[in-house]
GUBA-215237 format. One line per field, with one value per residue: residue number from 0; residue in three letters; x, z, y of N, C-alpha, C in turn. Coordinates in nm, 2 decimals, always signed. Layout:
GUBA-215237
num <- c(NUM,...)
residuo <- c(ALA,...)
n_east <- c(X,...)
n_up <- c(Z,...)
n_north <- c(Y,...)
ca_east <- c(X,...)
ca_up <- c(Z,...)
ca_north <- c(Y,...)
c_east <- c(X,...)
c_up <- c(Z,...)
c_north <- c(Y,...)
end
This chain:
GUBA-215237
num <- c(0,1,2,3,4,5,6,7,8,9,10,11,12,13,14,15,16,17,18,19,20,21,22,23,24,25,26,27,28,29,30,31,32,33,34,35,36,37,38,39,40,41,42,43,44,45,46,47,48,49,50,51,52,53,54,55,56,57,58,59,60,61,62,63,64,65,66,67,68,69,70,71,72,73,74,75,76,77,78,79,80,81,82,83,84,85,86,87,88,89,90,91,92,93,94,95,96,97,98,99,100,101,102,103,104,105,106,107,108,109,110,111,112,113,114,115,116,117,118,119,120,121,122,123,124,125,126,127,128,129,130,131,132,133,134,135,136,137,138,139,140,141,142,143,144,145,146,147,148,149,150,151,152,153,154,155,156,157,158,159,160,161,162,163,164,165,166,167,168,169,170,171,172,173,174,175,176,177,178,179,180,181,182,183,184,185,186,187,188,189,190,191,192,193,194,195,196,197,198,199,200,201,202,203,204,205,206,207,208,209,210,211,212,213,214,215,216,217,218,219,220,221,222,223,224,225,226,227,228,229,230,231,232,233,234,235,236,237)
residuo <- c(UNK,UNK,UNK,UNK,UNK,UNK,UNK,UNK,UNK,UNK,UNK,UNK,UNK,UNK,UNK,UNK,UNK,UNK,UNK,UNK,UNK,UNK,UNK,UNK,UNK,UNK,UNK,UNK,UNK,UNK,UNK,UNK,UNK,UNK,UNK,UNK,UNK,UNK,UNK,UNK,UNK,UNK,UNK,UNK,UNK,UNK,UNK,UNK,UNK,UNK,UNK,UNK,UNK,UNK,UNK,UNK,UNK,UNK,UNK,UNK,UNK,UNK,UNK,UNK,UNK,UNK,UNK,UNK,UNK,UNK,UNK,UNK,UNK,UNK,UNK,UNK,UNK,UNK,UNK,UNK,UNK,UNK,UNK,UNK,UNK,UNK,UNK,UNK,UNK,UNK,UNK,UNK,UNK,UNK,UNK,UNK,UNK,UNK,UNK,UNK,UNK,UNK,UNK,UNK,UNK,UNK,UNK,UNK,UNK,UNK,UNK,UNK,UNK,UNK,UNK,UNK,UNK,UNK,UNK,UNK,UNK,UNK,UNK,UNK,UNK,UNK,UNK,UNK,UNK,UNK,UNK,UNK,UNK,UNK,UNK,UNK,UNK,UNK,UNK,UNK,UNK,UNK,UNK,UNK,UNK,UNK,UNK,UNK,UNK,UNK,UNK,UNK,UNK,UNK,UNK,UNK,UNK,UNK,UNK,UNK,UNK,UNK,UNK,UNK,UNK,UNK,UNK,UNK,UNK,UNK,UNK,UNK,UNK,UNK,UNK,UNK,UNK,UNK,UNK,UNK,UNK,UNK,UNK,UNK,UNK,UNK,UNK,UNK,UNK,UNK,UNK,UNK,UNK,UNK,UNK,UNK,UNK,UNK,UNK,UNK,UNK,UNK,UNK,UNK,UNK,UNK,UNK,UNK,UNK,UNK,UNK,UNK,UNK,UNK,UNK,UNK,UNK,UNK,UNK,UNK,UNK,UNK,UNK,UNK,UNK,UNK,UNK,UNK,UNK,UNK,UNK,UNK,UNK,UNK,UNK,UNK,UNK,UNK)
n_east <- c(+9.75,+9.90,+9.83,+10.13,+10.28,+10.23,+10.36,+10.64,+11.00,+11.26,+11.60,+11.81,+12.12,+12.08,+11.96,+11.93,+11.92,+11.78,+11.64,+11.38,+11.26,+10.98,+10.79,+11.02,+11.16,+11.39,+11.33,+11.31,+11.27,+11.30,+11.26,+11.45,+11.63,+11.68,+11.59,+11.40,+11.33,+11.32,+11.29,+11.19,+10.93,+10.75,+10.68,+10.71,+10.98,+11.05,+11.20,+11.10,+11.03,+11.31,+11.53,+11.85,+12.15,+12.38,+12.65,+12.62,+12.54,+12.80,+12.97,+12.81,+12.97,+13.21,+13.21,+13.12,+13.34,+13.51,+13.42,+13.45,+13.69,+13.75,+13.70,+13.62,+13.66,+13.50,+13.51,+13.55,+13.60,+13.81,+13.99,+13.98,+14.07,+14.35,+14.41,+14.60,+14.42,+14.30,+14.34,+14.14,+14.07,+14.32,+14.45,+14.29,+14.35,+14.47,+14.28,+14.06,+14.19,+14.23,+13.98,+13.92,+14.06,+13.98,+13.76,+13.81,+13.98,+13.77,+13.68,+13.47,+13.45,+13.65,+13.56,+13.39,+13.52,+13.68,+13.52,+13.39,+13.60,+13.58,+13.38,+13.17,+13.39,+13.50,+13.39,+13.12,+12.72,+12.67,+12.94,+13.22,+13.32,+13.09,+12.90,+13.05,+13.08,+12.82,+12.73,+12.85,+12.75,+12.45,+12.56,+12.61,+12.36,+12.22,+12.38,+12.47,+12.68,+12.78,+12.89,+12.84,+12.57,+12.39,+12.55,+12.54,+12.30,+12.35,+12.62,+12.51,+12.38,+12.52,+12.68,+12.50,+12.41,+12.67,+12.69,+12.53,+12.66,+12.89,+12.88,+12.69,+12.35,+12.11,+12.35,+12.35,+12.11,+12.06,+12.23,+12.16,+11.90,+12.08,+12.21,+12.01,+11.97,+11.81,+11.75,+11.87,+11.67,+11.83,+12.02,+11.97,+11.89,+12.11,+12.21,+12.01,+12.12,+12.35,+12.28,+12.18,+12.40,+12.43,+12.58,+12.53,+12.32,+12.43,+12.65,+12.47,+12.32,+12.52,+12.60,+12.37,+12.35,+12.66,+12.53,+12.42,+12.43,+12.69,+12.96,+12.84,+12.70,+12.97,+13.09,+12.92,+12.92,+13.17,+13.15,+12.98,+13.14,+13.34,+13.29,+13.18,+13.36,+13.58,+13.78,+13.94,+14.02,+14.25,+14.61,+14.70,+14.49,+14.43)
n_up <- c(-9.53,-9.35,-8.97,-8.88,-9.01,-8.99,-8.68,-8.72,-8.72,-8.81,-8.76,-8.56,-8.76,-8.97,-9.15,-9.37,-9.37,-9.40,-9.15,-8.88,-8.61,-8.37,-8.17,-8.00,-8.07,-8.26,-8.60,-8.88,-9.18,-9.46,-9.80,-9.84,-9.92,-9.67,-9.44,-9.24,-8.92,-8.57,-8.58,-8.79,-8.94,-9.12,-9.13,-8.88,-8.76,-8.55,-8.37,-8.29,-7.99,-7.89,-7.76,-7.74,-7.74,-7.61,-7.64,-7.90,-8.07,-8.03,-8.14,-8.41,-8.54,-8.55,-8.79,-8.96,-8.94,-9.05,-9.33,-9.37,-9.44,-9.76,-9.84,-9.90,-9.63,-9.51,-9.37,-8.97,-8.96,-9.12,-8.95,-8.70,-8.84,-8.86,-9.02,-9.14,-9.07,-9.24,-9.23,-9.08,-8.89,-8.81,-8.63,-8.38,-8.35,-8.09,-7.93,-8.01,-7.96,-7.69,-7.58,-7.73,-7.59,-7.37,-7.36,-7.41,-7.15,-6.99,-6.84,-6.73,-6.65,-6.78,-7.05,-7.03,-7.00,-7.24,-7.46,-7.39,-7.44,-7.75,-7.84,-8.10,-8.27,-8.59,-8.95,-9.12,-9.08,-8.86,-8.68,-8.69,-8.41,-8.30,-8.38,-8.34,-8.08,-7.98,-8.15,-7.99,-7.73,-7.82,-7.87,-7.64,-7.51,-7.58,-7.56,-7.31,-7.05,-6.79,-6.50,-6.54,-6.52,-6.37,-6.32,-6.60,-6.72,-6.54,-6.65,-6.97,-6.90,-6.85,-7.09,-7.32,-7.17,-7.15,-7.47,-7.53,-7.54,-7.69,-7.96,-8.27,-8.24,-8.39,-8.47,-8.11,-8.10,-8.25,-8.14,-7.87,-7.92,-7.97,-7.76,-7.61,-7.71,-7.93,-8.31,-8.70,-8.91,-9.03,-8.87,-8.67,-8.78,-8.89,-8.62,-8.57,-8.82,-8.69,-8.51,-8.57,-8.70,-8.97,-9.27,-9.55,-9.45,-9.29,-9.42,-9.63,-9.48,-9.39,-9.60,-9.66,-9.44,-9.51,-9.68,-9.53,-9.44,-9.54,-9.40,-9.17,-9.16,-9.20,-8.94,-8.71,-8.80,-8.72,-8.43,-8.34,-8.39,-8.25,-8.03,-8.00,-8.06,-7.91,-7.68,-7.95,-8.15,-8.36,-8.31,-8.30,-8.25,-7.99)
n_north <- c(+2.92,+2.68,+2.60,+2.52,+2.58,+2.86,+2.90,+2.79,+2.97,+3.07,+2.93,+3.16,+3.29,+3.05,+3.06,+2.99,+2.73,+2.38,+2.37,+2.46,+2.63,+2.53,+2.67,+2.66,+2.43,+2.25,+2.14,+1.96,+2.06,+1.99,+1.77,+1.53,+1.28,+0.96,+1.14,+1.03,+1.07,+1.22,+1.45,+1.56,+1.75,+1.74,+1.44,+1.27,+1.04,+0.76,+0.50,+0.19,+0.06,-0.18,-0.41,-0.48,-0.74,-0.70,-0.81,-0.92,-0.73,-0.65,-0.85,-0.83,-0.60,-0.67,-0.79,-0.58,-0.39,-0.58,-0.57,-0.32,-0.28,-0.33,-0.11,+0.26,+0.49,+0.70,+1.03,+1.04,+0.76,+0.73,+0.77,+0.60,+0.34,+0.45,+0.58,+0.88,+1.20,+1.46,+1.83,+2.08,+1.89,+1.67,+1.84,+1.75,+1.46,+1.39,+1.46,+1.26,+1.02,+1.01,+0.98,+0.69,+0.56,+0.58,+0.47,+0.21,+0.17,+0.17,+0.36,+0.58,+0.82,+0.95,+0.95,+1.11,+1.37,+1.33,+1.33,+1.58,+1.75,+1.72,+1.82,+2.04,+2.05,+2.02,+2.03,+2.19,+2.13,+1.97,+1.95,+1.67,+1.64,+1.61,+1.42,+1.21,+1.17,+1.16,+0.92,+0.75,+0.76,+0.68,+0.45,+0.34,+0.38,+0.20,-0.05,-0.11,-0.08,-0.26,-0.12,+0.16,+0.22,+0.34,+0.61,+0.72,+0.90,+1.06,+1.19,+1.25,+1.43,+1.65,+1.66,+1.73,+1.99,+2.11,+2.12,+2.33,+2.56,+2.48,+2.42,+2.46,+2.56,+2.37,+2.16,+2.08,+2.01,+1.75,+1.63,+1.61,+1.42,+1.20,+1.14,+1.03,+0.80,+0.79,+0.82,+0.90,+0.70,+0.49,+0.46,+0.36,+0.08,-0.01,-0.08,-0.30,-0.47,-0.55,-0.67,-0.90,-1.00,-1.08,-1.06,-0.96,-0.78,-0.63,-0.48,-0.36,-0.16,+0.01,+0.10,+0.26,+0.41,+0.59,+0.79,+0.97,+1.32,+1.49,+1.38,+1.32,+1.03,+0.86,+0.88,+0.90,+0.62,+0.54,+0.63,+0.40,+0.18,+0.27,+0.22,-0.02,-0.19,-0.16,-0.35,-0.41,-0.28,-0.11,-0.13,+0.13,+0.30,+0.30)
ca_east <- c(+9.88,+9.89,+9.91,+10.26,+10.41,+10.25,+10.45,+10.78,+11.04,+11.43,+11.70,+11.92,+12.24,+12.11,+11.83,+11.96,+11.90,+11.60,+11.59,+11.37,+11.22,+10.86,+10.77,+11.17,+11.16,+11.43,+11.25,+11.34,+11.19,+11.34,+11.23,+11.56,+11.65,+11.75,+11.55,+11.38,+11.41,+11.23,+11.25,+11.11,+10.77,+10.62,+10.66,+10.83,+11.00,+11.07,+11.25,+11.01,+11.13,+11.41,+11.61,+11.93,+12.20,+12.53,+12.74,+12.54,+12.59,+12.97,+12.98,+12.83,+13.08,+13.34,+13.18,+13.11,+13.47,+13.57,+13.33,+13.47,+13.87,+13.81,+13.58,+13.68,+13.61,+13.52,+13.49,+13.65,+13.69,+13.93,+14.06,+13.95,+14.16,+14.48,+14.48,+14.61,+14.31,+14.28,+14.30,+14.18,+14.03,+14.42,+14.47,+14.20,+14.36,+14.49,+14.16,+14.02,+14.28,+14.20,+13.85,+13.90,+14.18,+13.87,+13.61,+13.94,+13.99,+13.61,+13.69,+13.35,+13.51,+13.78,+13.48,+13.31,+13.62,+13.73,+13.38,+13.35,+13.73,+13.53,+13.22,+13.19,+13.55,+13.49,+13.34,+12.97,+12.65,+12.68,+13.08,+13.25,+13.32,+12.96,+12.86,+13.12,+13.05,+12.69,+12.73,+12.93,+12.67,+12.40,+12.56,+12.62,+12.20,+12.17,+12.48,+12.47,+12.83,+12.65,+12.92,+12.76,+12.41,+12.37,+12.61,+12.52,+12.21,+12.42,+12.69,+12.46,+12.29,+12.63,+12.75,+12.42,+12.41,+12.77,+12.67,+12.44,+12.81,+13.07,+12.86,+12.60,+12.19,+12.11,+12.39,+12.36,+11.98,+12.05,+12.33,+12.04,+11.87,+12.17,+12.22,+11.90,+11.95,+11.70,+11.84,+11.80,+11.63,+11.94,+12.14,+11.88,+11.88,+12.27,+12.24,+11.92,+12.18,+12.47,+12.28,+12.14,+12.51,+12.41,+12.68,+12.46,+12.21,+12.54,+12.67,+12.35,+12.34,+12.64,+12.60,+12.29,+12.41,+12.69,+12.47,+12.35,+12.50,+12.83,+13.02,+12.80,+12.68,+13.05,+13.14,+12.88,+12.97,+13.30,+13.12,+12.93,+13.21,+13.45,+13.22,+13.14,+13.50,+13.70,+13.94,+13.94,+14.08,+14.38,+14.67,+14.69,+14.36,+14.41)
ca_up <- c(-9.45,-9.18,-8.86,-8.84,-9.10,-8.87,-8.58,-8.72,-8.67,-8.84,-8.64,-8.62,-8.79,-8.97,-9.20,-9.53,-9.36,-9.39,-8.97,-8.84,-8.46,-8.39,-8.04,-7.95,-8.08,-8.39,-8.62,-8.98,-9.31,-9.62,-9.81,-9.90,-9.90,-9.54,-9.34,-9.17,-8.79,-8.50,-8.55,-8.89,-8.90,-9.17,-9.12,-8.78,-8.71,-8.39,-8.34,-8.19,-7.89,-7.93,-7.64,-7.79,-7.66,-7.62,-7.72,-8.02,-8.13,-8.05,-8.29,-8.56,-8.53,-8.57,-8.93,-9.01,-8.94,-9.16,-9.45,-9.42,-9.48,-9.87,-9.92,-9.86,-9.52,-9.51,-9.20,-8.90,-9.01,-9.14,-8.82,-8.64,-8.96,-8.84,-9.13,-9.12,-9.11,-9.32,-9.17,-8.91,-8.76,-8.76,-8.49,-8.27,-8.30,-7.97,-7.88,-8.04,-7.90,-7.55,-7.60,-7.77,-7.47,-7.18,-7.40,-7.39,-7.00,-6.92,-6.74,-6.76,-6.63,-6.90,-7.14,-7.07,-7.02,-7.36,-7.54,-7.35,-7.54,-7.95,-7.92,-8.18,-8.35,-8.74,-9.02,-9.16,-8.96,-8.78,-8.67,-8.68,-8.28,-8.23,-8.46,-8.28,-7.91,-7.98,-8.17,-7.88,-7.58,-7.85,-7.88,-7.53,-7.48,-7.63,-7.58,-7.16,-6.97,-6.65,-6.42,-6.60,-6.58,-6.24,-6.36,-6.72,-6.73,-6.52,-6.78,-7.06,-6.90,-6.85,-7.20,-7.33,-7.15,-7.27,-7.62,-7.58,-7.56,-7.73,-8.04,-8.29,-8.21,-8.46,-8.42,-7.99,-8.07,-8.33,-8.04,-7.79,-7.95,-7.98,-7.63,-7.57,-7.76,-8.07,-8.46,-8.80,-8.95,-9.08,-8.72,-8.57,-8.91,-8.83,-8.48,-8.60,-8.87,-8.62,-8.39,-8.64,-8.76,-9.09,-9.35,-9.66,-9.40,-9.22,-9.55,-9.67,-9.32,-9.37,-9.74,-9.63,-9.28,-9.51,-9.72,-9.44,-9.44,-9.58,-9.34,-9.04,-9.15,-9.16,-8.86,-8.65,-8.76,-8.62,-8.31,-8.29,-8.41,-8.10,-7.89,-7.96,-8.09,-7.77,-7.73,-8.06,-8.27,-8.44,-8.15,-8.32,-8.17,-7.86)
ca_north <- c(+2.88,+2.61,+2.63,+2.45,+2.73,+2.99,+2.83,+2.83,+3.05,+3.07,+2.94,+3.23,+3.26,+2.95,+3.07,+2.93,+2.58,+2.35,+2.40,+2.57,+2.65,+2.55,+2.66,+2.68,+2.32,+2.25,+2.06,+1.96,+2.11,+1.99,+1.72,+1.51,+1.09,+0.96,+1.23,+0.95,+1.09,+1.23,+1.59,+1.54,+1.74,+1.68,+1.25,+1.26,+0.91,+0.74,+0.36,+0.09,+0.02,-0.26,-0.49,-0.57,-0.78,-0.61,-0.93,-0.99,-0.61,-0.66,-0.97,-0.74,-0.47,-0.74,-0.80,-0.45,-0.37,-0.67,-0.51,-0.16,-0.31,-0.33,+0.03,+0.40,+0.46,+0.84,+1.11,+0.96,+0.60,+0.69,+0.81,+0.43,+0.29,+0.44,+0.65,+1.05,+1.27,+1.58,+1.95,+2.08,+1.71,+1.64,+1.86,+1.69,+1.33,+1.33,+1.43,+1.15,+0.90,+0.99,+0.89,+0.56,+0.48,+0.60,+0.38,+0.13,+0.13,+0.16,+0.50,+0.68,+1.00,+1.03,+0.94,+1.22,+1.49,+1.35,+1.36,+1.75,+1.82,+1.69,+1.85,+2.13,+2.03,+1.99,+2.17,+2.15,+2.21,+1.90,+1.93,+1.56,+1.56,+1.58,+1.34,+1.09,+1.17,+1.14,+0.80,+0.63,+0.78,+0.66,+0.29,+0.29,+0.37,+0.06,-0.16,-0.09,-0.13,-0.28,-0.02,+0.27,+0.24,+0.44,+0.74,+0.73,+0.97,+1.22,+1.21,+1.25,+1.54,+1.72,+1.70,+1.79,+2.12,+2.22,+2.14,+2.45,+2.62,+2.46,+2.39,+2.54,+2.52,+2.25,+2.00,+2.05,+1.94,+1.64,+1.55,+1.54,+1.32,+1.07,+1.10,+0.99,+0.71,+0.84,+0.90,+0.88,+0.55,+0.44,+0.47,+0.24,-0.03,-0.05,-0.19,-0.40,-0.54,-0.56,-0.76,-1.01,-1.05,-1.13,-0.96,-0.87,-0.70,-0.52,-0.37,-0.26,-0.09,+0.10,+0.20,+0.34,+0.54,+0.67,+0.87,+1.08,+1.41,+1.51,+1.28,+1.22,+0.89,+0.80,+1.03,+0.81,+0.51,+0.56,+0.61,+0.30,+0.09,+0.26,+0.16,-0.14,-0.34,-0.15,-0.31,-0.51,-0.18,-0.18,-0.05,+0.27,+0.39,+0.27)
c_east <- c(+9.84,+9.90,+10.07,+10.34,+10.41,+10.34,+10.59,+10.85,+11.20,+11.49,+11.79,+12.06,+12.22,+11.96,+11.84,+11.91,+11.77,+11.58,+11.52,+11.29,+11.09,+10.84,+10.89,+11.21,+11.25,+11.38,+11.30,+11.25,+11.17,+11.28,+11.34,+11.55,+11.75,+11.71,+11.49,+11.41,+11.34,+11.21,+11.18,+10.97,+10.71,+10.59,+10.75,+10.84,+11.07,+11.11,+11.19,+11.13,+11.21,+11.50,+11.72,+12.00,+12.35,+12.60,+12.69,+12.59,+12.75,+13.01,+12.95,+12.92,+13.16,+13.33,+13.15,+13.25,+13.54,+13.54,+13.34,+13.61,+13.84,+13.68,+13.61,+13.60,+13.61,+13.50,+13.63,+13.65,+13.78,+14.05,+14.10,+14.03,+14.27,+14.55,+14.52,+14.47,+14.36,+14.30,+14.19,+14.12,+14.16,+14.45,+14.42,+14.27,+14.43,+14.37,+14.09,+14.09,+14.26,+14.08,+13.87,+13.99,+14.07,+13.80,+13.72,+13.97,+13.88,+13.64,+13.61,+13.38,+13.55,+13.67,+13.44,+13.41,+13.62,+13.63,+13.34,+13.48,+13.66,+13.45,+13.27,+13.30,+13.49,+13.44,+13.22,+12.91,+12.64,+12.85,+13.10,+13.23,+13.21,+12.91,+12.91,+13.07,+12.88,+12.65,+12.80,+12.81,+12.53,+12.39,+12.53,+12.45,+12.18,+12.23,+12.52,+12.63,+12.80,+12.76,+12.86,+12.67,+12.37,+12.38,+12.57,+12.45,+12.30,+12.51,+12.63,+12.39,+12.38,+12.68,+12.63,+12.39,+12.55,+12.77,+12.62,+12.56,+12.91,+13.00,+12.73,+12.46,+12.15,+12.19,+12.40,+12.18,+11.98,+12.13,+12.26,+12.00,+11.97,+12.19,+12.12,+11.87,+11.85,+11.79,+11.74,+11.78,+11.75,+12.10,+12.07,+11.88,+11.99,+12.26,+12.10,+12.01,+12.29,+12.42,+12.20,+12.25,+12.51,+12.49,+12.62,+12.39,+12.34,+12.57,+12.53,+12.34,+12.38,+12.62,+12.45,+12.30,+12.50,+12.67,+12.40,+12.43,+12.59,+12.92,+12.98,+12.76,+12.81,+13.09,+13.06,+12.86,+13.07,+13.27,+13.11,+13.06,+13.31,+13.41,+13.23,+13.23,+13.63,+13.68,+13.98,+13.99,+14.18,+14.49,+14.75,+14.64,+14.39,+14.59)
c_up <- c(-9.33,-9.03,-8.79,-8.90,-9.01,-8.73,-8.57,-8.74,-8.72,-8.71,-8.67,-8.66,-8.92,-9.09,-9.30,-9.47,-9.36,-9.22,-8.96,-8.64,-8.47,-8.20,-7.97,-7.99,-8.22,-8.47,-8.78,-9.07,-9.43,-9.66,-9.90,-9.85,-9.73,-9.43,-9.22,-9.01,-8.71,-8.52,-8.68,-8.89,-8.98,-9.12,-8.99,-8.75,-8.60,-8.44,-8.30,-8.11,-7.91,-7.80,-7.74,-7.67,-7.66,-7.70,-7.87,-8.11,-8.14,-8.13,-8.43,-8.58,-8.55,-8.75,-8.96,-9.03,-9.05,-9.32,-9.48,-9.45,-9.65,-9.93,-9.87,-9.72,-9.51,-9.36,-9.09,-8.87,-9.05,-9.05,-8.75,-8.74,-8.90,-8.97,-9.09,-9.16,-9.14,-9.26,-9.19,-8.83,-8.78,-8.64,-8.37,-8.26,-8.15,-7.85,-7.86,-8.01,-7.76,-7.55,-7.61,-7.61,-7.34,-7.21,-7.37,-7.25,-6.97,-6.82,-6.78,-6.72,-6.70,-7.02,-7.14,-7.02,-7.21,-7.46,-7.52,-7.47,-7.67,-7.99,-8.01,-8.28,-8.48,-8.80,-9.04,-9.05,-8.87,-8.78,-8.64,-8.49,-8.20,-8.27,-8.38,-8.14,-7.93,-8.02,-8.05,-7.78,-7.67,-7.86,-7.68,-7.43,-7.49,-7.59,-7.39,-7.11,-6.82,-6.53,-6.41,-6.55,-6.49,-6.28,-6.47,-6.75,-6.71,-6.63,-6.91,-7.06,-6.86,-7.03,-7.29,-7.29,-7.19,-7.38,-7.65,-7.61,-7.66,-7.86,-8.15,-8.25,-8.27,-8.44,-8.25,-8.02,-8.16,-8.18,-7.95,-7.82,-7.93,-7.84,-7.55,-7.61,-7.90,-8.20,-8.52,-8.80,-8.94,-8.97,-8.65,-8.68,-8.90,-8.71,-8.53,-8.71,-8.77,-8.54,-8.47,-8.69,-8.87,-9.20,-9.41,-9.56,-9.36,-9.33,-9.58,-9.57,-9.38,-9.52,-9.69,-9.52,-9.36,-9.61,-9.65,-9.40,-9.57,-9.55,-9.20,-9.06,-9.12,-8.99,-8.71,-8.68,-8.71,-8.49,-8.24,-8.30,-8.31,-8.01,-7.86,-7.96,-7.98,-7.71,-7.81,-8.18,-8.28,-8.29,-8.14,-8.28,-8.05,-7.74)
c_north <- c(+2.80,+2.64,+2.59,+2.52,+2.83,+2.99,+2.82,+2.94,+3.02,+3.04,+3.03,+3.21,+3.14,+2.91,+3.01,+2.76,+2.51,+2.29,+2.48,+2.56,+2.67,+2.55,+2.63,+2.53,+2.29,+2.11,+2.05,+1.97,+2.06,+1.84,+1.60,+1.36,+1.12,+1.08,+1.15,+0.99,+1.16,+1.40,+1.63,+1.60,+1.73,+1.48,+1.24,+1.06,+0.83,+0.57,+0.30,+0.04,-0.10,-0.32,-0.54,-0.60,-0.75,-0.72,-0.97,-0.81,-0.61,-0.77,-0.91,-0.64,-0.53,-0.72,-0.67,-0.39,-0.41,-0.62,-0.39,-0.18,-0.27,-0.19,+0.13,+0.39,+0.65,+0.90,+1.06,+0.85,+0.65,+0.71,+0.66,+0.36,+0.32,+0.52,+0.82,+1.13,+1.42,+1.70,+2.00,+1.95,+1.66,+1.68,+1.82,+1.55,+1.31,+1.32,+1.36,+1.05,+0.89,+0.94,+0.76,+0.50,+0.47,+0.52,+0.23,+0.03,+0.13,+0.24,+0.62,+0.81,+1.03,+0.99,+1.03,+1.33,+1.45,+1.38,+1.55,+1.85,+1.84,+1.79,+2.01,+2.13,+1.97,+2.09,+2.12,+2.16,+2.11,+1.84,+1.77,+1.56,+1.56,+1.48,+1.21,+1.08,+1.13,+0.99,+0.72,+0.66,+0.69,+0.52,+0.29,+0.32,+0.19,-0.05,-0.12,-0.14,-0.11,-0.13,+0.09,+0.29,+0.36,+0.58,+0.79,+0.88,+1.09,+1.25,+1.26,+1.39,+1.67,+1.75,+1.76,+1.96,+2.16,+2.23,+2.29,+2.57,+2.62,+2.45,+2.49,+2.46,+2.37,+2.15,+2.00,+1.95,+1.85,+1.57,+1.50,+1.46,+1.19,+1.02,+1.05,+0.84,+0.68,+0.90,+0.93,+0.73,+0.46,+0.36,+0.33,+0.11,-0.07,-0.16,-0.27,-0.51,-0.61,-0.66,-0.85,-1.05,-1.10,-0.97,-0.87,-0.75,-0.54,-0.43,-0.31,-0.11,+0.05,+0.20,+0.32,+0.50,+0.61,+0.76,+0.99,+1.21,+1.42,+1.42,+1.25,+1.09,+0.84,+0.86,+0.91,+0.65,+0.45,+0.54,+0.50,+0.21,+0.11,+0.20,+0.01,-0.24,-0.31,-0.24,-0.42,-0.40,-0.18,-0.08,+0.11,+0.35,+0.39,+0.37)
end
């Protein structure tokens, strides 16, 4: 037996899962497509650092947008669509409308009340309003909103500690990460498409990210895409 078996440790409540806790550290087990990601221990994988350019990511989001019109748009795209979402993430859309309206007005306060309202809201082990608040704080690592930059961290380090609350173990420490600006492969290959603006590369992207989970690949593409086309979304969201 390894020393890395001897080391782990079930997360409780949560033992059926391929999580588990090495040194209080949640760390992924299983060996499934799309694991690609930093908590990963057998192959842990990390992003080479990357400089994008906000404008250039918001030009691909235009076309990504354009490329999700004629294909099911699952999770909460279909929310950013304007379509009716399903029970119980119906009852959250005013939750999710305050958001998109604070990312909207560039009102980093009502960004992070309305992101503190999501967290935990859905079903599965990574609930949709974590998946979303994590993808917007994740774009907005990357895609900078020069007002922010100062306040940002604090914000990040606020909704991070209520996760430990509002949410379960495993998706508050995948959210960390996001807030950090760190995924899966597939999260990071998106904004590498987005900001080359090249179509074929963007769909690929996308088909890829929404194979991750159940509906967080769509769930955080939602994210990136609020982020980045406010206020270019349809005047339903807004």
């Amino acid at each position: 037996m390894s020393n890395d078996t001897l080391a782990l440790a079930r997360v409780p409540g949560f033992e059926s899962t391929h999580y588990a806790l090495r040194d209080g550290y949640i760390v992924w087990t299983g060996e499934t497509a799309h694991s690609d990601h930093p908590r990963n221990l057998a192959n842990p994988w990390q992003a080479a650092p990357t400089r994008y350019q906000a404008q250039a990511l918001r030009k691909g989001a235009v076309l990504a947008w354009q490329a999700l019109q004629t294909q099911a748009r699952p999770g909460l795209l279909a929310w950013l669509a304007g379509e009716t979402l399903p029970f119980p993430l119906s009852l959250a859309e005013q939750r999710l409308n305050d958001l998109a309206q604070a990312l909207h007005t560039q009102d980093l306060a009502a960004v992070e009340a309305a992101s503190l309202r999501l967290l935990g809201l859905g079903v599965g082990l990574t609930p949709s309003g974590d998946d979303l608040v994590g993808a917007v704080f994740f774009t907005l690592h990357h895609a900078a909103i020069a007002p922010w930059t100062s306040a940002l961290a604090a914000v990040r380090k606020r909704i991070g500690r209520a996760a430990q609350t509002a949410t379960n173990p495993i998706s508050a420490a995948l959210l960390d990460d996001l807030l950090q600006g760190s995924s899966y492969r597939a999260l990071h290959e998106l904004l590498d498409a987005l900001h080359m603006q090249h179509l074929s590369a963007i769909q690929d992207a996308i088909r890829t990210l929404l194979h991750v989970g159940a509906s967080s690949g769509g769930d955080m593409l939602a994210g990136v895409l609020l982020t980045l086309l406010n206020p270019q979304l349809p005047a339903s969201r807004l």
